[in-house]
ROVOSE-680132 format. One line per 3 residues: number of its first residue (from 0); their letters; for each residue x, y, z of C-alpha. Coordinates in nm, 4 decimals. Layout:
<nodes>
NUM = A = X,Y,Z | ... $
</nodes>
This chain:
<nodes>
0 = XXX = -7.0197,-3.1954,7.2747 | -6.7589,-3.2687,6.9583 | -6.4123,-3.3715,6.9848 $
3 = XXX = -6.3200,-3.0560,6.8390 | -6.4762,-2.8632,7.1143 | -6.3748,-3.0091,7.3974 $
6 = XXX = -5.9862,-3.0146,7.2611 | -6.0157,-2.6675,7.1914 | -6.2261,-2.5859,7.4965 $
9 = XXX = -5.9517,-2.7804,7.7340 | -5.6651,-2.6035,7.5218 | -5.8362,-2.2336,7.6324 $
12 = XXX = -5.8932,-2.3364,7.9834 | -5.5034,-2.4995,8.0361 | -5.3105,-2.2271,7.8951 $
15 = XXX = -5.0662,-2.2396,8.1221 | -4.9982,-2.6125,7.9633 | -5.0818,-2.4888,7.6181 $
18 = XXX = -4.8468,-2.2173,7.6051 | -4.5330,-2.4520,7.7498 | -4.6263,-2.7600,7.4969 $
21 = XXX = -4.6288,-2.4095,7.2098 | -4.3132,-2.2752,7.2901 | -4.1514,-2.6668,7.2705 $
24 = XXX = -4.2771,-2.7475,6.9721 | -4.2204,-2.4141,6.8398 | -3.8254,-2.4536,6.9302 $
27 = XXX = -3.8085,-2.7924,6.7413 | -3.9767,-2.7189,6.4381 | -3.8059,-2.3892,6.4325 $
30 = XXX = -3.4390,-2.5997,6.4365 | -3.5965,-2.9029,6.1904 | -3.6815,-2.6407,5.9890 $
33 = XXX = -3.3290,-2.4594,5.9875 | -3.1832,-2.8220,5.9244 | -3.3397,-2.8854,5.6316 $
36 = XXX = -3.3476,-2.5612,5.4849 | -2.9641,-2.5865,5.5171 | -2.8721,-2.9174,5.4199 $
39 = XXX = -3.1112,-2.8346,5.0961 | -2.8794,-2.5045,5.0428 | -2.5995,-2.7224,5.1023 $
42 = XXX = -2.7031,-3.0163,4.8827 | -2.7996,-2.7214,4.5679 | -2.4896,-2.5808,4.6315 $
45 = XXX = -2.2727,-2.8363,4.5790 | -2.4916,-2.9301,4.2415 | -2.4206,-2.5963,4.1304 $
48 = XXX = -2.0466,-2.6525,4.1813 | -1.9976,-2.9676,4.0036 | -2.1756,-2.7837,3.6970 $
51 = XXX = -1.9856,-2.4354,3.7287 | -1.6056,-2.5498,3.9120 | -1.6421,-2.9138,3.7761 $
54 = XXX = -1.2764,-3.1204,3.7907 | -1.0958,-3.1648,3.4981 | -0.7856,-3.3668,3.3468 $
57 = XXX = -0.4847,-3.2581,3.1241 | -0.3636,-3.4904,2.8595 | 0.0376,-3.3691,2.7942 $
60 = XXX = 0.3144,-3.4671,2.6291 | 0.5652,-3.5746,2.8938 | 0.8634,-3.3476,2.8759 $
63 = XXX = 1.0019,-3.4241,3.2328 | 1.1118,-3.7817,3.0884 | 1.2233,-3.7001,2.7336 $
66 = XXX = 0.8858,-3.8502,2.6158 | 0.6717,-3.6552,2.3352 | 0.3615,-3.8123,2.3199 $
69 = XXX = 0.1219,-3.6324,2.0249 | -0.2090,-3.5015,2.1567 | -0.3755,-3.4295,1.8246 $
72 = XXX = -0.7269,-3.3708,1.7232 | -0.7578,-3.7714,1.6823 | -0.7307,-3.7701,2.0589 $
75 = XXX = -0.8823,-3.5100,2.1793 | -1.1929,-3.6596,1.9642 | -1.1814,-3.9771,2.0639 $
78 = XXX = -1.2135,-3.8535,2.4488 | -1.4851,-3.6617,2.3731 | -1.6900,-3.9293,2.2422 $
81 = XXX = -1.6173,-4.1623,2.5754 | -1.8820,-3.9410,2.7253 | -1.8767,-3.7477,3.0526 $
84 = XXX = -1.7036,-3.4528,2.8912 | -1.8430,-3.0623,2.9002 | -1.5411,-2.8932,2.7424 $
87 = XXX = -1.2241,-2.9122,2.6005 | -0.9230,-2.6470,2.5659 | -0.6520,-2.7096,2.3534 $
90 = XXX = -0.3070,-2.5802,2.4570 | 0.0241,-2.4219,2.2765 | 0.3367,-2.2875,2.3880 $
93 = XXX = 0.4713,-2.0762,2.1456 | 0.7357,-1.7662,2.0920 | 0.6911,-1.5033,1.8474 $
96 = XXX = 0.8702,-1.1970,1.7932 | 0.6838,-0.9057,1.8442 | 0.7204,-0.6349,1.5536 $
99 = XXX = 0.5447,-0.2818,1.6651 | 0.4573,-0.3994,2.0484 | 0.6940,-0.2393,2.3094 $
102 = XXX = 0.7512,-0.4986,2.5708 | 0.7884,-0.4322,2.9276 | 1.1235,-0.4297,2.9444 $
105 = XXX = 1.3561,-0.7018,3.1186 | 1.6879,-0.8487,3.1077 | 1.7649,-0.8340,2.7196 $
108 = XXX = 1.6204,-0.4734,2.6864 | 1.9151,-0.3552,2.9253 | 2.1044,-0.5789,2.7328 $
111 = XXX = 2.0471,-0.4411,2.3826 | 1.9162,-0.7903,2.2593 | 1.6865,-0.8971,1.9870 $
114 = XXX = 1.5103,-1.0606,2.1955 | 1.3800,-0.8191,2.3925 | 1.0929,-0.8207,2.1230 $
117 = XXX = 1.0367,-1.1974,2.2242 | 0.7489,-1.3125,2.4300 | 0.5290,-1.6047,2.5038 $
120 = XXX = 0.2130,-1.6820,2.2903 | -0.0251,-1.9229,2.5139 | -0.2695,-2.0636,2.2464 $
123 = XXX = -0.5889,-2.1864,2.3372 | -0.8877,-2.3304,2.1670 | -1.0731,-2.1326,2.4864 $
126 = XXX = -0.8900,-1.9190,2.7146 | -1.1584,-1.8787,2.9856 | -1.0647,-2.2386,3.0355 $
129 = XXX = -0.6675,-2.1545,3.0956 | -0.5599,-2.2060,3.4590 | -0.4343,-1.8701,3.4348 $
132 = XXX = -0.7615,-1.7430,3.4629 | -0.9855,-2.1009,3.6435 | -0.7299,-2.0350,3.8926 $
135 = XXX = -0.8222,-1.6281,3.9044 | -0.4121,-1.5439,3.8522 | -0.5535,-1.3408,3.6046 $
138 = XXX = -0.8915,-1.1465,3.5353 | -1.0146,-1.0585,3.2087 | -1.1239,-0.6421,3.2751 $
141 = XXX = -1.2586,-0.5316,2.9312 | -1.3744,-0.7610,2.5979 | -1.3900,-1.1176,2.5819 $
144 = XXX = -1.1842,-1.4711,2.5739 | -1.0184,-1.6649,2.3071 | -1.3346,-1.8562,2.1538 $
147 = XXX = -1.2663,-2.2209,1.9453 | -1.4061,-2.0457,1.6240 | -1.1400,-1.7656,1.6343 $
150 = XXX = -0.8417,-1.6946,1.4319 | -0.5775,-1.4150,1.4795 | -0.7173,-1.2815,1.7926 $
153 = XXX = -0.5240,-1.1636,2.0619 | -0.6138,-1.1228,2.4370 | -0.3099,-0.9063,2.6209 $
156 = XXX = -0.2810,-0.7704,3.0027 | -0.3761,-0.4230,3.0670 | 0.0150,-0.3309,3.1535 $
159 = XXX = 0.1063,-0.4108,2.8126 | -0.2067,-0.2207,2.6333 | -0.0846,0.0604,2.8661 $
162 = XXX = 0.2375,0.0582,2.7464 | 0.1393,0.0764,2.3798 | -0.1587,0.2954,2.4092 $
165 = XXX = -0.3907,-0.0255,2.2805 | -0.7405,-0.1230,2.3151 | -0.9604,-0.3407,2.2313 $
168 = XXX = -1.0350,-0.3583,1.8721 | -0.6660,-0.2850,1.7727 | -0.3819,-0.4647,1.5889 $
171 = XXX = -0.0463,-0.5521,1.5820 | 0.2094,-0.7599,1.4338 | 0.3938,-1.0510,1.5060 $
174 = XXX = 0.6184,-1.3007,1.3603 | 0.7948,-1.6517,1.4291 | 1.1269,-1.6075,1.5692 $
177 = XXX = 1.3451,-1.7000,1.2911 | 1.6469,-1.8076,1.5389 | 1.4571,-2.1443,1.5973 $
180 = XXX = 1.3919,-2.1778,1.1727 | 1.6581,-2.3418,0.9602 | 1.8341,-2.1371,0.7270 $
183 = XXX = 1.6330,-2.2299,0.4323 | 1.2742,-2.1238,0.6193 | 1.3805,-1.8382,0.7903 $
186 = XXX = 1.2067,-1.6620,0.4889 | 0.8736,-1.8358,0.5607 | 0.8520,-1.6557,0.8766 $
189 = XXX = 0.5967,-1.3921,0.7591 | 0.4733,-1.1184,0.9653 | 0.0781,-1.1684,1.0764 $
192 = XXX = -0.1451,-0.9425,1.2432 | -0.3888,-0.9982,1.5434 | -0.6713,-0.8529,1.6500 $
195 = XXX = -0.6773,-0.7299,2.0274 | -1.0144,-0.8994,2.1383 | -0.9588,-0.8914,2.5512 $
198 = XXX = -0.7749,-0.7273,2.7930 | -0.6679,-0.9025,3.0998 | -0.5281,-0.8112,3.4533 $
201 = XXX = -0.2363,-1.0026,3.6845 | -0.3879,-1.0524,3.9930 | -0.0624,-1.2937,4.1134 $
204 = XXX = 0.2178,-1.3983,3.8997 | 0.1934,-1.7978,3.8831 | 0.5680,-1.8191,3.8877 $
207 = XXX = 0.8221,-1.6330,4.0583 | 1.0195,-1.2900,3.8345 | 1.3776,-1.1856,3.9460 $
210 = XXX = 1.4502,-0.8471,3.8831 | 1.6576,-0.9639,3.6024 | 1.3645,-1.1794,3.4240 $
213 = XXX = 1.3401,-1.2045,3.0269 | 1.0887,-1.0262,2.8437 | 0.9138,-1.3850,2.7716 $
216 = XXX = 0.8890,-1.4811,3.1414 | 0.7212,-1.1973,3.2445 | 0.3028,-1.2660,3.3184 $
219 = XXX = 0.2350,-0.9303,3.2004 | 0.3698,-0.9755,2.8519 | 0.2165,-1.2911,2.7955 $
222 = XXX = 0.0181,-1.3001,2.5074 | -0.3091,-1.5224,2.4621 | -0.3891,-1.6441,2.1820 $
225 = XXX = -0.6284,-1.8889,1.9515 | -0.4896,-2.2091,1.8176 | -0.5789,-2.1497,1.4501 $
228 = XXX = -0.3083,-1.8771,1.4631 | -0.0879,-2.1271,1.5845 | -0.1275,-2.3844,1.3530 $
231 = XXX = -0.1176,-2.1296,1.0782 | 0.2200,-1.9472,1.1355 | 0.4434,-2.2791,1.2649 $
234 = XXX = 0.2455,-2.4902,0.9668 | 0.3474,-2.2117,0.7237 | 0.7319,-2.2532,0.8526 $
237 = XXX = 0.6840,-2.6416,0.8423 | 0.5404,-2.6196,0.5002 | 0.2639,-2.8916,0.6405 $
240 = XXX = -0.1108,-2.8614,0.8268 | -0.0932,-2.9352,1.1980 | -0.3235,-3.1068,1.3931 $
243 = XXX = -0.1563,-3.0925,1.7467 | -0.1439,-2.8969,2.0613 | 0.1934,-2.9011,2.1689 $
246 = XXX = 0.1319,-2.7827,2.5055 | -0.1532,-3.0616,2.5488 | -0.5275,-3.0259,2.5994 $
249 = XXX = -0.7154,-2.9682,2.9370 | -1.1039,-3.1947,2.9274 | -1.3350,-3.0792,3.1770 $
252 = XXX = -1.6106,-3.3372,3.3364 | -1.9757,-3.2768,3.3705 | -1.9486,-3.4518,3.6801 $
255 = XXX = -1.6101,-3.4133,3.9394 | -1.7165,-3.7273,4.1243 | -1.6657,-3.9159,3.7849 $
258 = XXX = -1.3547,-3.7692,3.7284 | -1.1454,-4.1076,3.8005 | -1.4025,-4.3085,3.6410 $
261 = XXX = -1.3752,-4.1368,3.2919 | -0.9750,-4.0949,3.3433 | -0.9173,-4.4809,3.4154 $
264 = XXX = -1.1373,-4.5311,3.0700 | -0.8963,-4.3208,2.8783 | -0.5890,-4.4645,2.9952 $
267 = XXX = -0.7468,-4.8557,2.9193 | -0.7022,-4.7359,2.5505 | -0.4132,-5.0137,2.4392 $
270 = XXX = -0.3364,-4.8218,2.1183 | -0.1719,-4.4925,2.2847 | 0.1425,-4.5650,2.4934 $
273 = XXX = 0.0683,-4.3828,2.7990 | 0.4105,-4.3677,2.9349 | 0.4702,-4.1088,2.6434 $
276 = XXX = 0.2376,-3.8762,2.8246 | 0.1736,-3.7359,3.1815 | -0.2015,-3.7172,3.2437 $
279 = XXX = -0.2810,-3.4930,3.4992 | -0.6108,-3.4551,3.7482 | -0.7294,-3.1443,3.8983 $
282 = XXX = -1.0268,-3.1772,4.0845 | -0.8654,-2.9627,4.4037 | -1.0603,-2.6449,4.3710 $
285 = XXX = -1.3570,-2.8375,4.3360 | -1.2769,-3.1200,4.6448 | -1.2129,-2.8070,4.8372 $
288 = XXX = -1.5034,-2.6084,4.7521 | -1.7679,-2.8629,4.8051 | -1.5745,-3.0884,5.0973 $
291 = XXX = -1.7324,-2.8224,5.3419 | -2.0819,-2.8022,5.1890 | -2.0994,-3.1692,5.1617 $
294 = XXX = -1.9779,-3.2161,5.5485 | -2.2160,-2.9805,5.6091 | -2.5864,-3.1328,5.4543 $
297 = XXX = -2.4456,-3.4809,5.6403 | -2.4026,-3.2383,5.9697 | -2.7314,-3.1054,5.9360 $
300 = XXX = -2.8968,-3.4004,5.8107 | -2.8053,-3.6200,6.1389 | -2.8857,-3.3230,6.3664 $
303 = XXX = -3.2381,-3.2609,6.2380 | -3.2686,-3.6466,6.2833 | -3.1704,-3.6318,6.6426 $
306 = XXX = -3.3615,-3.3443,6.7224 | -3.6577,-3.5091,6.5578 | -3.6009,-3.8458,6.7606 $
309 = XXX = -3.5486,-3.6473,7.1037 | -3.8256,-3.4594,7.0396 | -4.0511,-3.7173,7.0176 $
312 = XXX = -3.9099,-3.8672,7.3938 | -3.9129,-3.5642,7.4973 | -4.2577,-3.4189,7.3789 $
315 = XXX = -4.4099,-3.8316,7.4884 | -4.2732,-3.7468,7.8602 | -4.4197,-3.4290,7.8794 $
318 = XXX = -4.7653,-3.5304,7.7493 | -4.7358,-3.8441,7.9644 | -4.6988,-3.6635,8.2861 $
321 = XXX = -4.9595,-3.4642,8.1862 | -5.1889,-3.7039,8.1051 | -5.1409,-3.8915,8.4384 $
324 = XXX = -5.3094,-3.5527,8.5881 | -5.6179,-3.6322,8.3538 | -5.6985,-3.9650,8.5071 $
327 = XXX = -6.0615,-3.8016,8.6718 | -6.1273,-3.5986,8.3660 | -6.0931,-3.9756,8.1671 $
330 = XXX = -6.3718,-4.1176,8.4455 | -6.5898,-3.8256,8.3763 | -6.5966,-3.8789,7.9884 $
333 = XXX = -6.6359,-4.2529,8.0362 | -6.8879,-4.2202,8.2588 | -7.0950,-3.9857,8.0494 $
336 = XXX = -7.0792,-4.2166,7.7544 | -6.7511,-4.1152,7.5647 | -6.5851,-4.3777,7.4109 $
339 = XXX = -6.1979,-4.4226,7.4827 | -6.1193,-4.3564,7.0247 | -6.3536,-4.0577,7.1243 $
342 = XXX = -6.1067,-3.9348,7.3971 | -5.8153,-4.0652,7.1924 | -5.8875,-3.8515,6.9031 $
345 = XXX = -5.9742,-3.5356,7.1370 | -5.6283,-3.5609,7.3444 | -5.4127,-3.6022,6.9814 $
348 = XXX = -5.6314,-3.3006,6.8211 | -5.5583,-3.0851,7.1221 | -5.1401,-3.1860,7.0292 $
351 = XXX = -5.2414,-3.0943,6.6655 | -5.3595,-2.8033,6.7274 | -5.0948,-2.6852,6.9573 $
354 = XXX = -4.8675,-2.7782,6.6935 | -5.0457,-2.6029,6.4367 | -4.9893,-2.2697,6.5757 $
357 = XXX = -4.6211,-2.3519,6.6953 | -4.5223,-2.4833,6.2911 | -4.6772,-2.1149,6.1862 $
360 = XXX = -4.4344,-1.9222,6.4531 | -4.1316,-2.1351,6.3551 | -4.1747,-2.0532,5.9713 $
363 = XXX = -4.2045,-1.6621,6.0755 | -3.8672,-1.7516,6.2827 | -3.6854,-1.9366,6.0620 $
366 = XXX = -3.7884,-1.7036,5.7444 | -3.6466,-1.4139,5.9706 | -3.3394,-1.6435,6.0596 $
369 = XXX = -3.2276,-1.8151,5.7707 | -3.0487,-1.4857,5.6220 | -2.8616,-1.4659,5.9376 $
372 = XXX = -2.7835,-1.8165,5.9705 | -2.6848,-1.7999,5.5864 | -2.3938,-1.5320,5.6612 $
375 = XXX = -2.2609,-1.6836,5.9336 | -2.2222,-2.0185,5.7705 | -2.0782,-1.8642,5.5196 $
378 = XXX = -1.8200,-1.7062,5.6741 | -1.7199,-2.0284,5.8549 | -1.6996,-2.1765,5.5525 $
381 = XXX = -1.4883,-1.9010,5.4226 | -1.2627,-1.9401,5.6848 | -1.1375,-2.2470,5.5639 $
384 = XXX = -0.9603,-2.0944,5.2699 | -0.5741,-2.1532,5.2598 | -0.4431,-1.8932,5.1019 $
387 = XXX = -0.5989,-1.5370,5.0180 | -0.6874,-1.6196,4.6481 | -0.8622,-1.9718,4.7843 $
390 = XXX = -1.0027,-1.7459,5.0520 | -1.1877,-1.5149,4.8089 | -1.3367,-1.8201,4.5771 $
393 = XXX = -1.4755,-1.9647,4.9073 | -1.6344,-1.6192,5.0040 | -1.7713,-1.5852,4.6793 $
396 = XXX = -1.9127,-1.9424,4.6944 | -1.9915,-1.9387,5.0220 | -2.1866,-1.6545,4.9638 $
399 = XXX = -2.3992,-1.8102,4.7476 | -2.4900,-2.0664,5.0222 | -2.8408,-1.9013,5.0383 $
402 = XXX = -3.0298,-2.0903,5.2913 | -3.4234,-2.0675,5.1876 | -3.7377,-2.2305,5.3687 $
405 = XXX = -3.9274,-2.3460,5.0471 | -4.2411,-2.5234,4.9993 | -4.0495,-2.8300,4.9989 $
408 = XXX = -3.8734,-2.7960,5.3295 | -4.1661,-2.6447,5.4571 | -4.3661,-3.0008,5.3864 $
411 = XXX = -4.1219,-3.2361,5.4384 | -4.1003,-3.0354,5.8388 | -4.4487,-3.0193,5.8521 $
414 = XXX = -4.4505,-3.4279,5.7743 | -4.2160,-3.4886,5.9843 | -4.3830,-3.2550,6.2727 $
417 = XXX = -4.7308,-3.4358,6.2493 | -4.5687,-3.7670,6.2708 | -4.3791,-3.6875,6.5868 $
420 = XXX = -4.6801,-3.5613,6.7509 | -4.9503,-3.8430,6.5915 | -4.6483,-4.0940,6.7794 $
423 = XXX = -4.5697,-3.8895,7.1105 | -4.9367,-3.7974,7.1796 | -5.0908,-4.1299,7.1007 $
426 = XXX = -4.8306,-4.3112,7.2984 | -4.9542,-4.1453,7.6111 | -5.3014,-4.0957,7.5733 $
429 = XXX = -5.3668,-4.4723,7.5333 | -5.0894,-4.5505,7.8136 | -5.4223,-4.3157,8.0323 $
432 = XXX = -5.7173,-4.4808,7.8428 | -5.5823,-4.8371,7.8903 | -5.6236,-4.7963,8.3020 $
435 = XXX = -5.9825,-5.0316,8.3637 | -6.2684,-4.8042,8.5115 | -6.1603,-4.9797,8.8637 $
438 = XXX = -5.8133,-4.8429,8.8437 | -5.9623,-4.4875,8.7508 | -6.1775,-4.5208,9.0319 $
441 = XXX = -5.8817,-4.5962,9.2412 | -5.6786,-4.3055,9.1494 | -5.9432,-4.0486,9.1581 $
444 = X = -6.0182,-4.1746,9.5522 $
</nodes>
């Protein structure tokens, strides 16, 4: 009779055995598998954040200490080409008078001021990169950004289109505020028109409005815009081309965890006098994003290690003190003519085989459990959210914590599966087939 008979004959006529070693194995593949699937998720998620969130750095003139640095496009170049950089947004701070837009009124409307036709112009060189809207204060509901090709486009809030009956598409006009010109260029300050090209939504005003705010410090009359606009109207007034962001430029890393790395390059630069700047890091919404998913592959990662190591004490035990009740089956074999490999390879196909069937029922369960177990991760991880616009990026991101049993979990489980059972059953079958025929004789007596 074959090995592969009498395993599978023993395995028919012990089921008792065979269905207690099934359900065992069954349990620890089922949770090896659920480890790795998870740290995997885990481990893609967190590549998928450094690529979407990433950190990034802001390069500013320093205002706070007097100091007015120049970021110009020699600058902003030269960072570029250190490496490590995905993007780049260029920043301006601007006022402009606006000609036929109604504001929403505040303080100088009751007033009867001028300036109730002033607001804020934030220009960007790409305004999906503003922290107004990285940082979700503000949605963008209908078109599209500020894009680094643009010139005289326009992206306003919805409250303000409202106000003036404006979509996208439209125009308007605007023009420098000639209170800031000297007398002799107040006529330079032409009118221009911009093209309405998004339309975006306050979700939660970055700063604090009293009641009795200025038309220019109020979110909803901000007005985005592109920095060729910029350059154009102030270079008119200034009778010069302009090369500079006066509000700074934001540079955004391919990779967070080199965020320092590429920062301490830029400030080793001897011919820029750094104390005329404030560089600033913001890597926070991605450290707090992937923090938990990163805790959580190292979590996982040592528990499907542990479970694999007690499994294979546990599951050598079992078939140990089973094996021990084999002793007269061992004398029969050798007595027929069975050699002890012969019996060796018979006792580890019956494990196999067993374990076969067990790895097939744990990828049904953990198929059937890994949406499940998905969710509720999720949701823990959620939990960890500060404050209720943190709390609805981590949902969002935690949601796409989708933990899948792949090929590649599924064979690195399996691997690790026959190995625990090749170790476990071997170890006690040849602990049984070492005993000499006098000491089987002596225990079957």
């Amino acid at each position: 009779m074959g090995t592969g008979r009498r395993a599978f004959l023993y395995l028919m006529r012990n089921k008792k055995k065979t269905m207690i070693l099934l359900a065992v194995l069954t349990v620890i593949f089922t949770l090896v598998l659920l480890c790795t699937a998870i740290g995997s998720a885990a481990g893609s998620s967190v590549q998928k954040l450094r690529g979407q969130m990433g950190g990034y750095f802001k390069i500013e003139p320093d205002f706070s200490q007097g100091k007015f640095g120049t970021v110009d496009d020699a600058l902003v170049q030269k960072v570029k080409d250190a490496g490590g950089i995905k993007a780049v947004n260029g920043m301006d701070i601007q006022y402009f008078m606006t000609e036929d837009l109604e504001l929403l009124p505040g303080r100088f409307t009751e007033e009867g001021d001028a300036k109730a036709k002033l607001t804020r112009f934030l220009g960007n060189t790409d305004s999906s990169r503003s922290e107004y809207f990285m940082l979700e204060y503000n949605s963008l509901t209908k078109g599209r950004h500020i894009e680094p090709k643009d010139s005289g486009k326009a992206v306003i809030s919805d409250a303000l289109a409202e106000k003036n009956n404006l979509s996208v598409g439209d125009d308007f006009l605007v023009r420098m505020n000639e209170e800031n010109l000297p007398e002799e260029k107040k006529e330079l300050a032409a009118s221009h028109t911009l093209e309405i090209v998004g339309i975006y939504h306050v979700n939660s005003a970055q700063v604090y409005q009293s009641q009795n705010a200025a038309e220019c410090d109020m979110e909803e009359n901000f007005i985005f815009t592109d920095t060729a606009f910029i350059r154009k109207a102030y270079g008119e007034a200034a009778e010069t081309e302009l090369d500079r962001y006066t509000a700074g430029a934001a540079f955004f890393v391919e990779n967070p965890k080199e965020l320092d790395q590429i920062m301490g390059t830029v400030l080793e630069w001897e011919d820029y006098n750094w104390e005329d700047y404030a560089v600033i890091k913001n890597n926070k919404t991605y450290e707090d994003s992937a923090e938990p998913l990163e805790k959580l592959s190292g979590l996982v990662a040592m528990m499907a290690a542990v479970i694999s190591v007690v499994s294979a004490v546990m599951l050598s035990l079992i078939l140990f003190l089973w094996m021990r009740e084999r002793v007269h089956e061992i004398g029969i074999y050798l007595s027929v003519g069975i050699q002890k490999k012969g019996l060796l390879g018979q006792y580890i196909l019956e494990s196999l085989l067993t374990a076969a069937a067990a790895f097939i029922l744990a990828l049904a369960i953990a198929f059937a459990a890994s949406g499940v177990t998905g969710q509720m991760i999720g949701k823990s991880l959620s939990s960890e959210g500060e404050t209720e616009m943190s709390l609805e990026r981590d949902q969002t991101e935690a949601a796409e914590l989708k933990i899948r049993v792949g090929a590649a979990e599924t064979a690195e489980v399996a691997g690790i599966g026959i190995l625990i059972v090749l170790l476990s059953a071997g170890a006690a079958s040849v602990t049984a087939l070492r005993l000499q025929p006098k000491d089987i004789l002596s225990k079957m007596s």
